[in-house]
C-alpha positions, 0 to 999 in steps of 0.5 A, spaced: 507 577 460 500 575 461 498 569 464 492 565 465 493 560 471 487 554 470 486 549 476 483 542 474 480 537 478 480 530 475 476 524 476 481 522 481 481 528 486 488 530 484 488 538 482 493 540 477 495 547 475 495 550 467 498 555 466 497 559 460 502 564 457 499 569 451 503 565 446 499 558 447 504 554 451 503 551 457 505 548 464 503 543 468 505 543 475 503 536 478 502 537 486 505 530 487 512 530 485 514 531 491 512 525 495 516 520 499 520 514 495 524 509 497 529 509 491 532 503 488 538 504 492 537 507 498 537 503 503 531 500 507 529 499 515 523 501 518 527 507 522 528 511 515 521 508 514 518 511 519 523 517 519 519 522 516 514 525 512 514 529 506 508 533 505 506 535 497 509 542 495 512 543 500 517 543 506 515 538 511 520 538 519 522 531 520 518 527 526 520 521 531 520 514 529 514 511 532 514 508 540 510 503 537 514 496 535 506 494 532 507 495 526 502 494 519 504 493 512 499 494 505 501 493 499 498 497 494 494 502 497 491 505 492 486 511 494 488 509 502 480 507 505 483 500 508 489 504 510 487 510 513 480 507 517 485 502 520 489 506 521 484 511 525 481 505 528 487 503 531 492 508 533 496 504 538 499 500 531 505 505 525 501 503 518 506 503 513 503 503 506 506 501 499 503 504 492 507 504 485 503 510 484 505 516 485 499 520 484 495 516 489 501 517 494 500 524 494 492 524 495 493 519 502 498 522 505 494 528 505 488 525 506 492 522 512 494 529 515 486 531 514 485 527 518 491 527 523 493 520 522 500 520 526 502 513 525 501 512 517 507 513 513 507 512 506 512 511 501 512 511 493 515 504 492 514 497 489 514 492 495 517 487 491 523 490 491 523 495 498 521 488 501 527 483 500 532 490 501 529 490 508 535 490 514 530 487 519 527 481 520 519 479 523 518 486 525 510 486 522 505 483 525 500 484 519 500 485 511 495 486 506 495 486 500 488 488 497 486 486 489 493 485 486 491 483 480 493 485 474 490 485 467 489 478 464 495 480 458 500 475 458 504 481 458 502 483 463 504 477 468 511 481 470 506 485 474 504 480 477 506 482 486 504 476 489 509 470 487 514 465 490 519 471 492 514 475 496 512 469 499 519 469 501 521 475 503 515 476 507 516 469 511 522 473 513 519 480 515 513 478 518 514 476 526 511 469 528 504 467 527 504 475 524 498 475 519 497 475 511 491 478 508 489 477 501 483 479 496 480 478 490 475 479 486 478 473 479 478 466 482 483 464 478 488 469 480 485 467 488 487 460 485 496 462 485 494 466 490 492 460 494 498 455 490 504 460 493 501 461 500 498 454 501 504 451 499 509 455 502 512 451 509 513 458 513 505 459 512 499 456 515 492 457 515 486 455 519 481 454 514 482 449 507 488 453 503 486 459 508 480 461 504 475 465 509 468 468 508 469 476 511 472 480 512 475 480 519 479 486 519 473 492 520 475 496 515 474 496 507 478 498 501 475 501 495 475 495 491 471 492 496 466 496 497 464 496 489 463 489 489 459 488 495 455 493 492 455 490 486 453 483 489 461 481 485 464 475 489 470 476 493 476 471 495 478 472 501 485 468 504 488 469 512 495 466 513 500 466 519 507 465 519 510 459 523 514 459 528 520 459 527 
């Protein structure tokens, strides 16, 4: 039977594949159905983190866990320009990145392998969950979480990802005197951000409830760049964890 085969490239960059058979109907093959994803029960460390890397659409070998024992995390990495311009920037340092959707997973990761960015490793997953069933304890040096928020609905607040219980788990990931960086561009979610880091006896800042002017890092997520361009504000937090 005849077929029309149509690729389509959306706003977002992904391709999708339609193909149309001489009855109407329709398939869509969605290319990131096979990204790498930390199920709800698997069990989680940075050895099976870091132990492979699944490319889209096809087969991928398994690699070796990094050397390195300097290891990064960002929450929600969205389309990965933090990510990846770190991560290029600092070769010496594994980047493990975490994204609720599977669509920008895939797109990052083959950004990653464009650019042959070794020491990024990304995972479908929602931290709240891969954080508090992580073995190991203080093993990352850094953690960003950049423009978490959700829409402003009271429904909505269940999506909420900074909370008490990330405070927690990540007071128990992170090394000692490890970094949490936050961004936001609505001031009162900048205010609970401050309220449950601020408040936490695990976390310190240097500034007056860890509030900063800039950006110390050197890279630059999407989101940011859009309000700088746009002249919106942006609250920026630094905290460190104690020593224990």
């Amino acid at each position: 039977m005849a077929k029309v085969v149509l690729i389509v490239l959306d706003l977002t960059g992904a391709v999708w594949k339609i193909q149309l058979t001489m009855q109407g109907q329709e398939k869509q093959t969605n290319p990131y159905l096979n990204v790498p994803a930390v199920q709800s029960a698997d069990g989680v460390s940075i050895s099976n983190l870091c132990a492979r890397r699944e490319a889209p659409r096809r087969e991928a070998p398994r690699r070796e866990a990094p050397k390195s024992t300097d290891f990064e995390i960002e929450i929600g990495f969205g389309k990965g320009h933090f990510l990846l311009d770190r991560a290029e920037k600092n070769p010496q340092i594994t980047f493990i990145g975490l994204e609720t959707r599977r669509k920008w997973v895939g797109l990052v990761q083959q950004r990653a392998e464009k650019r042959k960015l070794s020491n990024v490793y990304v995972w479908l997953g929602d931290a709240r969950s891969v954080l508090s069933r992580l073995d190991e304890d203080a093993v990352f040096q850094r953690m960003f979480i950049h423009f978490p928020d959700p829409w402003w609905k009271a429904r909505h607040e269940k999506r909420m990802v900074i909370t008490e219980s990330l405070a927690r788990d990540a007071a128990r990931v992170l090394s000692d005197h490890a970094e949490v960086f936050i961004q936001t561009d609505v001031d009162f979610r900048s205010d609970e951000y401050k309220r449950v880091f601020a408040s936490h006896e695990l976390f310190e800042s240097e500034t007056r409830d860890g509030v900063i002017d800039q950006n110390p890092f050197g890279s630059r997520s999407l989101r940011e760049k859009k309000c700088e361009e746009v002249g919106l504000p942006i609250y920026r937090l630094l905290y460190r964890r104690r020593q224990r």
